[in-house]
C-alpha positions in Angstrom: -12.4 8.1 -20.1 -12.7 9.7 -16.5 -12.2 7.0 -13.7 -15.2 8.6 -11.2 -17.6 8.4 -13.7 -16.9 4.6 -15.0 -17.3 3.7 -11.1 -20.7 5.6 -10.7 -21.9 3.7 -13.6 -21.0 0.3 -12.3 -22.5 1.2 -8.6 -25.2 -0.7 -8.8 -23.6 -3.8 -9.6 -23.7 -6.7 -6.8 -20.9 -5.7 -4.3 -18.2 -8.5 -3.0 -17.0 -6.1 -0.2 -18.2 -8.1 2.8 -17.9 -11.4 2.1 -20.7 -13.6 3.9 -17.7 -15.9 4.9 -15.6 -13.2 6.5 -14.8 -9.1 6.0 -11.8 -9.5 5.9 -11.2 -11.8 2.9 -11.2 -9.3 0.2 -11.0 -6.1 2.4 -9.0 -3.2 1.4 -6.9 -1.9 4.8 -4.7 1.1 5.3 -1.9 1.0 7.0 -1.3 4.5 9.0 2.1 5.2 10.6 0.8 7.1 13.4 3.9 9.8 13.7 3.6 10.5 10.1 -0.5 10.8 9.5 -1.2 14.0 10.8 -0.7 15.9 14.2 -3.1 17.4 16.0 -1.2 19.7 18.4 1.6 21.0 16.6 4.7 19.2 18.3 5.8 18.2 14.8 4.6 14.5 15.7 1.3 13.0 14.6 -1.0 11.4 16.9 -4.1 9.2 17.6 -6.5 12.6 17.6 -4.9 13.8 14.6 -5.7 10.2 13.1 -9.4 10.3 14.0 -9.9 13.8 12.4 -8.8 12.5 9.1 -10.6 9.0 9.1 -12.8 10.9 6.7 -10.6 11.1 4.1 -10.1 7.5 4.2 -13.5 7.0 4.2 -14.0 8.7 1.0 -10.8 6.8 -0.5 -12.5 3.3 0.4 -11.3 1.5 2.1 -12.3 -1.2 4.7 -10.2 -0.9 7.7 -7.2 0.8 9.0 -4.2 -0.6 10.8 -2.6 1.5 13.4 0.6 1.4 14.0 2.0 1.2 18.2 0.9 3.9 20.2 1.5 2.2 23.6 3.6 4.1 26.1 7.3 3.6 24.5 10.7 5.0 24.5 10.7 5.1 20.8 14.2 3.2 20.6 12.3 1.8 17.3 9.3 4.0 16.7 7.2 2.5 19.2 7.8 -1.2 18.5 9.5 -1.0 21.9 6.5 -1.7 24.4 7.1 0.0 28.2 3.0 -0.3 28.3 0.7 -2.1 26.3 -2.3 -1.2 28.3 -1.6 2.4 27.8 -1.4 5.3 25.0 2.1 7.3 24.8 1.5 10.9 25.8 3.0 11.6 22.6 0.4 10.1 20.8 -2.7 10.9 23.1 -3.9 9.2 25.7 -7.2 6.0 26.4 -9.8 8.6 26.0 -8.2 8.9 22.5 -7.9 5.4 21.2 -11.7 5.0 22.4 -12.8 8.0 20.2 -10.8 6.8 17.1 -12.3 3.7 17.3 -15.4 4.6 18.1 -15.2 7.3 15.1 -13.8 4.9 13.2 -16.7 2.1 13.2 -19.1 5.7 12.6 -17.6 5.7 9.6 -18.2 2.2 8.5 -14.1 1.8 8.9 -13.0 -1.4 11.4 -9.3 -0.3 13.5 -6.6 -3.1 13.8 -4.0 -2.3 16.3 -0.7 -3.7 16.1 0.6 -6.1 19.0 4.5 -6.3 19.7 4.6 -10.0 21.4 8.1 -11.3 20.8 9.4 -8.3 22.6 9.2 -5.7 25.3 10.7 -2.6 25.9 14.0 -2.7 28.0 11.7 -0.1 30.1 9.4 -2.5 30.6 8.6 -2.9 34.5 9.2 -6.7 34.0 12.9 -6.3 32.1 13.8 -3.3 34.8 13.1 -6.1 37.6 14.8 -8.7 35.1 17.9 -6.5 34.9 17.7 -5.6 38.3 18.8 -9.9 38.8 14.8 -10.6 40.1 15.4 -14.5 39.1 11.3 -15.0 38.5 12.0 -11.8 36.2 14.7 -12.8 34.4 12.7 -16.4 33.3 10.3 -14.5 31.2 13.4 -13.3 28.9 16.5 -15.0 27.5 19.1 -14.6 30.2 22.1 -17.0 29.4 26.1 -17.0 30.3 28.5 -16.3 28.1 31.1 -18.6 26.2 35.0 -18.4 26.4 36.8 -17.3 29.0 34.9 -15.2 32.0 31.8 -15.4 30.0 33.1 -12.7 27.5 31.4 -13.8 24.4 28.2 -13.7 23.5 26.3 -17.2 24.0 25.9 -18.1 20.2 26.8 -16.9 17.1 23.2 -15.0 16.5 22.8 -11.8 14.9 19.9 -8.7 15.2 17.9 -8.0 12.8 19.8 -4.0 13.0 23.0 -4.9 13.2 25.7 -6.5 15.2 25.0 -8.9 18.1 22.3 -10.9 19.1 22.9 -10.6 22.6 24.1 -7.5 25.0 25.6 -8.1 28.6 24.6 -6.8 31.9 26.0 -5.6 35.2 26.3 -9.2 36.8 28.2 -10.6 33.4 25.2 -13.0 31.8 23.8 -11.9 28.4 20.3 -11.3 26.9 19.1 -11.9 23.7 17.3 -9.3 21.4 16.6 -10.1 18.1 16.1 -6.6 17.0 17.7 -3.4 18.6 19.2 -3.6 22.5 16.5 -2.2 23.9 14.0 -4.5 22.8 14.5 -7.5 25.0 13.2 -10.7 23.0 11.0 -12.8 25.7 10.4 -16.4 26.3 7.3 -17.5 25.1 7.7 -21.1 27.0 7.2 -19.4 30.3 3.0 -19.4 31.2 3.4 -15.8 32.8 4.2 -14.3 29.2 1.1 -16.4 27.0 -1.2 -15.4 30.2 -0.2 -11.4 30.2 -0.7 -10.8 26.1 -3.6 -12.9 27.0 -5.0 -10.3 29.0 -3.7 -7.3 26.5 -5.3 -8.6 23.8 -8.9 -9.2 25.7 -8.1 -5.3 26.9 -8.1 -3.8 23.3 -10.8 -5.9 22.2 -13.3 -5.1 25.0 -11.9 -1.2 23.7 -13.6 -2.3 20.7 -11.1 -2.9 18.1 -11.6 -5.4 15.5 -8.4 -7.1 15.6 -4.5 -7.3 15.6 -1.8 -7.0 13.1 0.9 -9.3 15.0 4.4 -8.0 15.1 7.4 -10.9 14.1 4.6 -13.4 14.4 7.4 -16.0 13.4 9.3 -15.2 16.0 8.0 -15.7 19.4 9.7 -19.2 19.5 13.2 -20.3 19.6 14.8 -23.3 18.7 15.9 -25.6 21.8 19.3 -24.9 22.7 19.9 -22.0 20.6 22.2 -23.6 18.5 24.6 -21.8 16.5 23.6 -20.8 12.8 27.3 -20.9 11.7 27.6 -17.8 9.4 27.1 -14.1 9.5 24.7 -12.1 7.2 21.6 -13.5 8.8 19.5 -10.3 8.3 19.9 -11.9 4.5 18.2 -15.2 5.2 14.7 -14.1 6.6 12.0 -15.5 4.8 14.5 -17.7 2.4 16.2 -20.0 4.7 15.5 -22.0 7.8 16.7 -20.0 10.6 16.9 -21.1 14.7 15.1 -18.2 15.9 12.0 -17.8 13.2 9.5 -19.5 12.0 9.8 -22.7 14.5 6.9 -24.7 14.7 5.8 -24.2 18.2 4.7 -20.4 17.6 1.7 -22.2 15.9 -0.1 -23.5 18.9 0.5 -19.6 20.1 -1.5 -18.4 17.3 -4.5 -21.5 17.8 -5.1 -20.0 22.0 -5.1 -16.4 20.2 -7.8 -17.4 17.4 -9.8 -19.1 20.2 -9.6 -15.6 22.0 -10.7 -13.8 19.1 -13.5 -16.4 18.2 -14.6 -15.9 21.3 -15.9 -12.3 20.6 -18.5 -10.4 18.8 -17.5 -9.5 15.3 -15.6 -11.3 13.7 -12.0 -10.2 14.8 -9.1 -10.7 13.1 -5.6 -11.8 13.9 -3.0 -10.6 10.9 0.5 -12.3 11.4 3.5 -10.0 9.9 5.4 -13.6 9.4 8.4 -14.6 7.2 9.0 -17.7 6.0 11.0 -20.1 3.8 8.3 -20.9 1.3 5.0 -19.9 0.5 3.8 -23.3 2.1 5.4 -22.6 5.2 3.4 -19.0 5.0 0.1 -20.7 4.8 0.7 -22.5 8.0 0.2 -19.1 10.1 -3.5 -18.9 8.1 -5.0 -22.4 8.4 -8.4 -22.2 10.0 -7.6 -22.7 13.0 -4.7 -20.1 13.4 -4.5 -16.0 12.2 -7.4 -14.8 9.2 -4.6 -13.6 7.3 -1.1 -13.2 6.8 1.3 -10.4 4.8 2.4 -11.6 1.3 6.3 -10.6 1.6 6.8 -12.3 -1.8 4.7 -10.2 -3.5 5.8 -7.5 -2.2 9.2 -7.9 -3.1 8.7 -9.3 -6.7 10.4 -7.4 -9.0 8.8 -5.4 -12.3 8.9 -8.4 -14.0 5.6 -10.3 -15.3 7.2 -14.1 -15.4 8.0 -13.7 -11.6 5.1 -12.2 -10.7 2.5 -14.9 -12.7 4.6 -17.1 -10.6 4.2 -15.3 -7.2 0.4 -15.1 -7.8 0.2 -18.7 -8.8 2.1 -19.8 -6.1 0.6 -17.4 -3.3 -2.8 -18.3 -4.6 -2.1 -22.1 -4.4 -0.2 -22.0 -0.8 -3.3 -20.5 0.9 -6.2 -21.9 -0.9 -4.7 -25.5 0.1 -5.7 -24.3 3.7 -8.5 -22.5 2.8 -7.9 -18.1 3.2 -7.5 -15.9 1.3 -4.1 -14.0 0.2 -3.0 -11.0 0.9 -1.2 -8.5 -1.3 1.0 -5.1 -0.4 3.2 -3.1 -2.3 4.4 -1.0 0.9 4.5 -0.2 4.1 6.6 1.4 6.7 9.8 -1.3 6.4 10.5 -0.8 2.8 11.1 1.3 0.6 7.8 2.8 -1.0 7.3 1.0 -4.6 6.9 3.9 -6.5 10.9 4.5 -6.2 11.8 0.6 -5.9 9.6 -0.2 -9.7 11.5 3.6 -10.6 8.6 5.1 -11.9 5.0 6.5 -10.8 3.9 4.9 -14.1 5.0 1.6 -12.6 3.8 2.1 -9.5 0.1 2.8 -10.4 -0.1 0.1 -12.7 1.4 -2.3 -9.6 -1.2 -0.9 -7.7 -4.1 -2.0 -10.0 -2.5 -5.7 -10.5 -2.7 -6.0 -6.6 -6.4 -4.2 -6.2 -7.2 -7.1 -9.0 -6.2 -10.1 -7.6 -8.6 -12.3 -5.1 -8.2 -11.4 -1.5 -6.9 -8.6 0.9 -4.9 -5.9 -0.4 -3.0 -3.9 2.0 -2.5 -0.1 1.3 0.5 2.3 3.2 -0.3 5.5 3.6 0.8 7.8 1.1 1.1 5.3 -2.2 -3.0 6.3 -3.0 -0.4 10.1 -3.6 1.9 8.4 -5.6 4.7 9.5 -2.8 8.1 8.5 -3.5 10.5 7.3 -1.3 12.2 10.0 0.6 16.2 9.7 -0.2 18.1 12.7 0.7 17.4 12.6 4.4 20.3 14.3 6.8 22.2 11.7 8.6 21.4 14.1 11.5 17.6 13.6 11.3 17.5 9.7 10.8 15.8 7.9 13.4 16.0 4.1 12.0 17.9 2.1 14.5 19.3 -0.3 12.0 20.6 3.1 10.5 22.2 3.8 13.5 23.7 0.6 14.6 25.2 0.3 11.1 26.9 3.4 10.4 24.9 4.4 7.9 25.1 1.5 5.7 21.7 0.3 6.5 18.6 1.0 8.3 16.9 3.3 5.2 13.3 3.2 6.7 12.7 6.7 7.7 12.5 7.7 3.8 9.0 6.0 3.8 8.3 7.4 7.0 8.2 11.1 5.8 4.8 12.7 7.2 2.1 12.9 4.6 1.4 16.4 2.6 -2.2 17.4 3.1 -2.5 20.6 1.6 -0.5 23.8 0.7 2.6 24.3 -1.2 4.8 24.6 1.6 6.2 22.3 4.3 4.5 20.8 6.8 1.7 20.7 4.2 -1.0 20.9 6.1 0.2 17.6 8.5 0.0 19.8 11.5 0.2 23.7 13.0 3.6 23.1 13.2 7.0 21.5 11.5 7.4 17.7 11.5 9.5 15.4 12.8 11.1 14.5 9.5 11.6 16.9 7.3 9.2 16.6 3.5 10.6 17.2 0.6 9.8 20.9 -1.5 7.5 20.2 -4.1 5.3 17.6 -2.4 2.5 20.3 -2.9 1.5 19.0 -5.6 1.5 15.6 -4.4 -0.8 16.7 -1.2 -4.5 15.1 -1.0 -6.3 18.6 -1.2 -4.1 19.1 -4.8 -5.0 15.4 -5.9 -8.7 15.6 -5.0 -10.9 16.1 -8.4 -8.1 16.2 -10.5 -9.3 12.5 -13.1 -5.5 12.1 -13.7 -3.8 11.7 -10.1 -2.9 9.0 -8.4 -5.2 9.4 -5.6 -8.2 9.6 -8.0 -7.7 6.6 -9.5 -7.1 4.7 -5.8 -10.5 6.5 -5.1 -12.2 5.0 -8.4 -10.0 1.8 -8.3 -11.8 0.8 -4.7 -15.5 1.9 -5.8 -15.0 -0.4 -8.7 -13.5 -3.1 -6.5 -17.2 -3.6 -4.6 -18.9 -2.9 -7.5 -17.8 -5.0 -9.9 -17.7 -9.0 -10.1 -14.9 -10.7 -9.6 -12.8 -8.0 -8.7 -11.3 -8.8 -5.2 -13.4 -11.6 -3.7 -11.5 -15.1 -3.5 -15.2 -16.7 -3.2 -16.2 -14.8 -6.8 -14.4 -18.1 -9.2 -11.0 -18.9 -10.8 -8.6 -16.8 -11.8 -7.7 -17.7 -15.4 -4.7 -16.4 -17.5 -4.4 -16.0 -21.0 -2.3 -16.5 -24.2 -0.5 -12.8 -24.1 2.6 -11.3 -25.5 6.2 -11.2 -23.7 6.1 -8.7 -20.7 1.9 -8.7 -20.4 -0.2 -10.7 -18.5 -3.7 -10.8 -19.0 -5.7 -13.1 -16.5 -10.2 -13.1 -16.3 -12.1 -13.9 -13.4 -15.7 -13.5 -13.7 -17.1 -10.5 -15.9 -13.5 -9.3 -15.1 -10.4 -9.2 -17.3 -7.1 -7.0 -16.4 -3.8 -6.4 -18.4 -0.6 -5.7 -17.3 1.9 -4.1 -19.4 5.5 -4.2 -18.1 7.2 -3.1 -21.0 8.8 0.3 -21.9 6.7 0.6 -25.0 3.0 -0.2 -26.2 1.5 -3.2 -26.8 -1.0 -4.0 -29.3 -3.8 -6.9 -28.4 -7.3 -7.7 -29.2 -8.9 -5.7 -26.6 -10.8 -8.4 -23.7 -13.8 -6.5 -23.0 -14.3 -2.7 -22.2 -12.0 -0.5 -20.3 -13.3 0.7 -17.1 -10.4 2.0 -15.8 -6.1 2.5 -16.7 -3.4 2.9 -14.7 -2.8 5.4 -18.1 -5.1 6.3 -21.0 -5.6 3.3 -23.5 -6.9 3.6 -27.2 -8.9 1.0 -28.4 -11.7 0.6 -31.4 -13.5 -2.2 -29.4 -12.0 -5.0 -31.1 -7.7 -4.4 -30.6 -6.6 -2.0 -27.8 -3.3 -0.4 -27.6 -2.4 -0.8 -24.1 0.3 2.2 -23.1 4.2 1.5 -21.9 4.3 0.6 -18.0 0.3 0.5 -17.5 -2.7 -2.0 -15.9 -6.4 -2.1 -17.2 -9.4 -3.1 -16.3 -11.9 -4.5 -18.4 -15.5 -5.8 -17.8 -16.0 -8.5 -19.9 
């Protein structure tokens, strides 16, 4: 059974891709890493043009939108996430006239371009923390400025601790501290002074009246601090995020932050979309950021960091489907993206990770694709210390901070490094062997991983009930230990989790595997580590 030609088969089915209730509730969107995509002019970095000249292979792959990572004029303390500019493109990356062909190419192409949006910090570059460090008092407001504790103001104000490593806080020239959730030179601002709501304000109506289609938001749990800044009272905090309450995430007031930015967005042409990057305690807690008066959608961390095990991920799926339909969206679903590390090497196998793939392209709602998983790339583990770039690498000796190993730049073509990313090297080194793992060595080949992304998405707007949160019900099924089988409307799928086959009475007929499956029509033995697909 070849995956291309079940899809062409099933083309003229009804297709769910654009749901009359909103585009984005069962879209398919691609995350790009923009320094890792592809370079256009051979300084070993990629870049917005470099981006734009391969939106048609993402076109071809099927997807619905793609989400840019920052480009904005940066120091790249932490890969552009450190803002100097968010009216402006990085000379490294390009420049306006850029941006404006990529998303004008882009919406050519039928694609829609999110950019991300870095609110609960700036650069420490940034002309308002250079004033703000400078001692400018009406500066200063618009971050966290606070004196020390213990004697001469030595100490940092509280016990808080970044997100990379080591203090919360770092001290300036005239002894009073700042806060910075993340690395030192990303400043964390105060969201309770009206200069800061009034300039992203203004940035956001600037990239929308560019003509993008919306914004992935950046630590949208944590704009907002708890009054006082009270102590937490134990170290490891890194290790709470998303599972405990913590003073400086997920407070309640970054909601009513989220309502004046959906009223922005409503207040275009489009729709346009708001996605909120947002940890919380508790899947209910999640679905606050998605109610329908706040963000369209908002990334499914559990999901992403359920384990290859089908009991914790039926309840993941349950409870993610149940958290947001109680406010009304739809879920989201990833696998990967440029924090983690890629699932192929976390589930240990490429058999796992194409059949985690298909659960995910399955279930009702968004599915979020990083670039490189439709190869099957593995995470990158054998990186030099000397070439790491992850400031949580850096700030911890080496003990953490692994990111750049998903970051590796993508092999296009050719057997030899850089693989077709650019005319020259790149900025992290590849891997030899990732030839064969390159998109031009993928494409036609039934068996790869990037064909059966390709077929996966045809089928996904071609058949019913694959996707759409508005199709009906998702329904499991009596199954064996380590399977779960669920239907949703002329759709079944199968998971197998276990290291050897499974024998079941087959659901319907295959119309495409994760690996090949033999079946006589009435009992199908579904392979070790493999997801089907079955129209029923």
């Amino acid at each position: 059974m070849t995956h291309e030609s079940t899809a062409v088969q099933l083309a003229s089915a009804s297709s769910n891709a654009t749901a009359s209730s909103g585009w984005w509730r069962d879209a398919v969107i691609y995350q790009v890493y923009v320094r890792s995509f592809a370079d256009s002019d051979g300084d070993g970095v990629g870049d917005l043009r470099g981006v734009r000249e391969r939106l048609p292979h993402l076109a071809r792959l099927g997807v619905d939108a793609v989400w840019l990572t920052p480009f904005y004029v940066s120091p790249q303390a932490d890969g552009g996430y450190d803002v100097a500019d968010y009216r402006a493109v990085d000379p490294l990356f390009g420049d306006l006239s850029d941006a404006d062909d990529l998303v004008r190419a882009a919406h050519a192409l039928g694609l829609r371009i999110i950019v991300d949006v870095v609110p609960n910090h700036t650069s420490d570059q940034h002309a308002w923390f250079r004033a703000a460090r400078a001692g400018d008092p009406r500066a200063r407001a618009r971050y966290h400025f606070r004196p020390g504790r213990g004697p001469g103001g030595a100490q940092p104000p509280n016990d808080w601790e970044s997100v990379f490593g080591g203090p919360a806080w770092t001290r300036v020239e005239d002894g009073s501290w700042y806060l910075h959730l993340f690395a030192p030179e990303q400043p964390d601002l105060d969201w309770e002074h009206p200069e800061v709501a009034a300039e992203f304000a203004s940035v956001l109506r600037f990239w929308l009246d560019l003509g993008v289609d919306g914004f992935r938001v950046d630590v949208a749990h944590g704009m907002v601090k708890a009054a006082g800044l009270p102590d937490i009272g134990r170290g490891a905090q890194a290790t709470l995020i998303g599972t405990q309450p913590l003073p400086f995430f997920d407070q309640d007031g970054v909601h009513a932050i989220h309502r004046a930015w959906r009223r922005l967005l409503d207040s275009y042409e489009g729709p346009r979309i708001g996605v909120a990057e947002a940890w919380a305690p508790t899947s209910e807690r999640l679905a606050l950021y998605v109610r329908p008066d706040e963000l369209h959608q908002a990334f499914n961390f559990r999901f992403l960091n359920c384990p290859w095990d089908t009991v914790a991920m039926r309840t993941v799926i349950d409870e993610s489907l149940a958290a947001t339909g109680s406010v009304g969206a739809p879920t989201t679903w990833v696998l990967s993206n440029h924090d983690v590390v890629r699932h192929r090497t976390r589930y240990g196998s490429l058999e796992r990770a194409r059949a985690a793939a298909l659960l995910m392209l399955a279930l009702p709602g968004s599915a979020y694709v990083y670039q490189g998983e439709e190869l099957g790339l593995p995470e990158v583990t054998d990186l030099p210390d000397g070439v790491r770039q992850d400031p949580a690498f850096l700030r911890t000796a080496g003990q953490e901070g692994l990111r750049d190993g998903c970051r590796v730049p993508l092999p296009w073509s050719g057997a030899e490094p850089p693989y077709g990313f650019g005319p020259a090297g790149a900025w992290l080194p590849q891997p030899a062997g990732w030839g064969g793992l390159s998109v031009a060595a993928q494409t036609g080949d039934p068996h790869s991983t990037l064909e059966l992304y390709r077929a996966a998405l045809e089928l996904r707007r071609a058949l019913p009930g694959l996707g759409s949160p508005d199709a009906g019900p998702l329904t499991w099924l009596p199954a064996p230990e380590g399977v779960l089988l669920f239907t949703r409307p002329g759709f079944a799928c199968t998971l197998n989790s276990r290291p050897a086959a499974v024998e079941l009475p087959a659901p319907g007929r295959p119309v495409l595997s994760s690996a090949p499956v033999e079946t006589d029509g009435r009992t199908v033995l579904l392979p070790a580590d493999s997801c089907t697909w079955w129209a029923i």
